[in-house]
N, C-alpha and C positions, 0 to 999 in steps of 0.2 A: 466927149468922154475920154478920159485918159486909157492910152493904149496899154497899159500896165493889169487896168480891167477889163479887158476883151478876151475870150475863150475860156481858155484854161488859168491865164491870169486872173482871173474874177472870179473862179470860181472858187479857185485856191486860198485866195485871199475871205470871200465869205466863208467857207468849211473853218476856214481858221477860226472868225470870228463868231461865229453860231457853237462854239463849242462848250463858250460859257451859258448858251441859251439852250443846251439840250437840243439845238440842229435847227433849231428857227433865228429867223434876225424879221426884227420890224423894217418896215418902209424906208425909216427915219434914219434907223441903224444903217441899213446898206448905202444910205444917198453920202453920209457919214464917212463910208469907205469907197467912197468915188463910182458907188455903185446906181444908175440913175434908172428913170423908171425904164428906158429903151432898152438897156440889161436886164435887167429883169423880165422884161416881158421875151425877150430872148431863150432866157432858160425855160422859160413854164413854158413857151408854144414847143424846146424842142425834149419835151419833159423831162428837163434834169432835176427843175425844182419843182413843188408844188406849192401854191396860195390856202391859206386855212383861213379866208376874212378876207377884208376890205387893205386889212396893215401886216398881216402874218404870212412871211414868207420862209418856206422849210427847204432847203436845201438837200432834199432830199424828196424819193416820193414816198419812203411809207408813214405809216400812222401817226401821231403823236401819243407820246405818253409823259407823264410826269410833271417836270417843271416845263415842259415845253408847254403843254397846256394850260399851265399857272401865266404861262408870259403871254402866252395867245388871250386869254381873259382879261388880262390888263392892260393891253396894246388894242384890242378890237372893242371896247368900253372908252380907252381915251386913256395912256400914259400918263396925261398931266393931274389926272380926276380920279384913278380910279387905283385900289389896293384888296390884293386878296385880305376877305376880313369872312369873320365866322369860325366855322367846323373846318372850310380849306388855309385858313390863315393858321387854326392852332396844330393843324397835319402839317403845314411848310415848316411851323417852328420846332416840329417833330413828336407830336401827340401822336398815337400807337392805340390801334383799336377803336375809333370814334369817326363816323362818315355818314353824312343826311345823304348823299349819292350827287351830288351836285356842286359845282364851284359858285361859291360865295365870293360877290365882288362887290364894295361900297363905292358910293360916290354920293360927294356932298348936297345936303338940298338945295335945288336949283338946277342941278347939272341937266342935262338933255342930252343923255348918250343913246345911242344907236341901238337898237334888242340884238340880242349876240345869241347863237345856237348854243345849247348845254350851257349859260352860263346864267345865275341866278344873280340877276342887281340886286343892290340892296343900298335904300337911299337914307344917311346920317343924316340928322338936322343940323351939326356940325361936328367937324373933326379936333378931337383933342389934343393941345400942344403935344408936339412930337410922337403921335401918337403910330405914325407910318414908318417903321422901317425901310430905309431905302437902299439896304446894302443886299443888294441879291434881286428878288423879284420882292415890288413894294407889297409891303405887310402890315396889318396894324397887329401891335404889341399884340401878346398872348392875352395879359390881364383884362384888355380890353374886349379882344376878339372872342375872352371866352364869354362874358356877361353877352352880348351880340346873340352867341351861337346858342347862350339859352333862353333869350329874350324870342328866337327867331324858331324857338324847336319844337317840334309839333305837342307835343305833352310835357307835364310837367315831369313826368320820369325820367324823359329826356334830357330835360333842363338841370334837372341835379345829376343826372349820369355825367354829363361834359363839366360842369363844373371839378364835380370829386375827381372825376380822372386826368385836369389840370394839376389839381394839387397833387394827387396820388402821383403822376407823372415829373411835377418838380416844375412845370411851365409857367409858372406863377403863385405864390404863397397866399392862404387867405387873405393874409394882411393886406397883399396888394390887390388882392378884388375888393376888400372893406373901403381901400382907401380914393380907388375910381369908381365905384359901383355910384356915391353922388351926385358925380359929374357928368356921367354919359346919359344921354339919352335912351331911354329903353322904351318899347313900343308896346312891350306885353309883360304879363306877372314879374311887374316888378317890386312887390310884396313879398313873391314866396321866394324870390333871386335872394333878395336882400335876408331872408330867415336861414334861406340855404349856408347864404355866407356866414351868418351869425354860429352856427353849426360847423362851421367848416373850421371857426375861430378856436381856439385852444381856449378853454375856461369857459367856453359853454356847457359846458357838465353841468351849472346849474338850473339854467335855463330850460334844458331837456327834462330836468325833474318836474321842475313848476309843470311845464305842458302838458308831460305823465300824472299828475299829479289832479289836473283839470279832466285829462280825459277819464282817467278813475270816475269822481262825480257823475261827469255824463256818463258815462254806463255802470251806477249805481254801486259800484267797489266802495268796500270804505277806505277811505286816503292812507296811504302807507308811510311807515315812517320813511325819513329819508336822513340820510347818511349815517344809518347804524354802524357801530362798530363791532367787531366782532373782535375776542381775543384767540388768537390760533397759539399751534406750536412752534410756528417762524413770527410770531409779533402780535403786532395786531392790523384788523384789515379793517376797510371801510370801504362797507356797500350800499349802492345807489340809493336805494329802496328797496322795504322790505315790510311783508306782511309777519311780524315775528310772532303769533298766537297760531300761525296755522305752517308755519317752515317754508315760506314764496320768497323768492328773492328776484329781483328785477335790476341788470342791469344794463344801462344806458350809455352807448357807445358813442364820444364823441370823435374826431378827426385824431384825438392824439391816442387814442387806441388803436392809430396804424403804425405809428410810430416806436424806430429804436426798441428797449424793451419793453413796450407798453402790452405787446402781448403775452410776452412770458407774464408778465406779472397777474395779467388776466387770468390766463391759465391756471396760476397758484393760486389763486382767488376763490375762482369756479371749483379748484379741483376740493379747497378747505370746506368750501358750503356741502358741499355735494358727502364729503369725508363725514361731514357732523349730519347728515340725512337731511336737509334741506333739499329743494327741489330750486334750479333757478333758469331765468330766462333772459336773456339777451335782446336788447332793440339796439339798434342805430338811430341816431337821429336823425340823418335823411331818408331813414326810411318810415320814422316815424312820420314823416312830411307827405309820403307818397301813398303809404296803405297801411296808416292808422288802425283801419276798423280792421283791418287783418292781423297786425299786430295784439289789438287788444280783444279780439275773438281768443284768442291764445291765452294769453291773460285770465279773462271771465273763465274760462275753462278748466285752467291749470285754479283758479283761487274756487271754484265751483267743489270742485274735486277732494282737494285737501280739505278745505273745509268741512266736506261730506266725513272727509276719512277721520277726521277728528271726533267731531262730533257720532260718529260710530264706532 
């Protein structure tokens, strides 16, 4: 071993190098820096460093957190095989607010890695061209990892939560879940993924009516018109759907209702119905997806009522 790595030399030199690892260097990495295994087991019996795995060595004895843990997942799985992908892949690309509690790590069908503590495998039938970021700790893309983290989520609330807070977050545009949702593999609902994204797409407004429009039938409403106009004092508006013999207005909130001044206009909308004594109600589309019969319990209700009020 080169005398340059002995004591204090070596250790200098890994603290250096583990800094872009968050205070871990793999096996690989230190042999890399003239560091071999008789050094190493040096520092851990006289506990300078500590071993987190078979390949994860911390330079350091306390805990791990953060991306140290992201590297210890993908070095204790297999470097050459394996990429945070999921819920931990769209958190590294920096999704805020979205966590199953567990590190998500893929690796291709076939591979035979090793079971690793706290970390969740998760086995591709194949990986899509360039689908791994390899600058930093390996990742696959957002767009991909997020169809993954909903394909893999315990419920379907779940599944449209992580999707809308990709987009809501800017981690990948519908367009680009429409345009890999195809091509990947999906192992669970991937029906309602793909309806999710059709919702997620801008000009789904009409789409959301038609499905309002069906579930009216099933629970015995008579069908509303749909995209009535209204002339106001600022113009004229056009709303979703609307029961116009009884004053019910419904509307139906796609993705671009988050959008720029999409709410103000809302706003001015709701405030004109509500100004001329109309009553109205609000659905999302993905939540029309989720709790339907709660949404149109509201519905029956609100057209129950007026109805009454008219007719008396």
């Amino acid at each position: 071993m080169d005398r340059r790595t002995n004591g204090e030399g070596r250790r200098a030199t890994a603290e250096r190098a583990a800094k872009i690892y968050e205070g871990v260097l793999s096996r690989d990495v230190l042999r890399g820096l003239g560091i071999d295994r008789h050094g190493v087991r040096s520092e851990l019996r006289a506990k300078r460093w500590k071993a987190h795995g078979r390949q994860t060595i911390a330079v350091h004895t306390g805990e791990l957190s953060g991306q140290a843990l992201w590297w210890r997942a993908v070095w204790e799985v297999g470097h050459r095989i394996a990429a945070l992908d999921g819920a931990t892949a769209l958190t590294a690309a920096g999704l805020k607010g979205f966590t199953t509690g567990a590190l998500e790590v893929s690796v291709p069908h076939g591979s035979r890695p090793p079971p690793v503590a706290d970390v969740r495998q998760r086995t591709v039938i194949a990986r899509q061209s360039a689908e791994v970021i390899s600058v930093g700790v390996p990742r696959v893309r957002p767009a991909i990892a997020a169809l993954r983290a909903a394909s893999w989520a315990v419920s379907d609330r779940q599944a449209a939560l992580v999707l809308c807070m990709v987009v809501q977050q800017r981690l990948a545009t519908p367009r680009q879940l429409d345009d890999v949702v195809a091509e990947v593999a999906l192992l669970r609902r991937r029906p309602f993924i793909v309806r999710v994204i059709a919702d997620l797409l801008d000009g789904a407004q009409a789409l959301g009516e038609l499905d309002f429009a069906a579930l009216c039938r099933a629970h015995g409403l008579p069908e509303p018109s749909r995209q009535v106009v209204r002339t106001t004092s600022t113009g004229r508006i056009y709303l979703d759907v609307a029961w116009e013999d009884i004053g019910l207005v419904v509307e139906i909130d796609g993705a671009q209702h988050r959008q720029g001044l999409a709410v103000t206009d809302d706003n001015l909308r709701q405030n004109e119905v509500v100004i001329g004594d109309e009553k109205m109600l609000r659905i999302d589309l993905v939540g029309m997806r989720l709790i339907a019969e709660t949404f149109m319990e509201q519905v029956c209700r609100a057209h129950h009522q007026l109805s009454a009020r008219r007719a008396g």
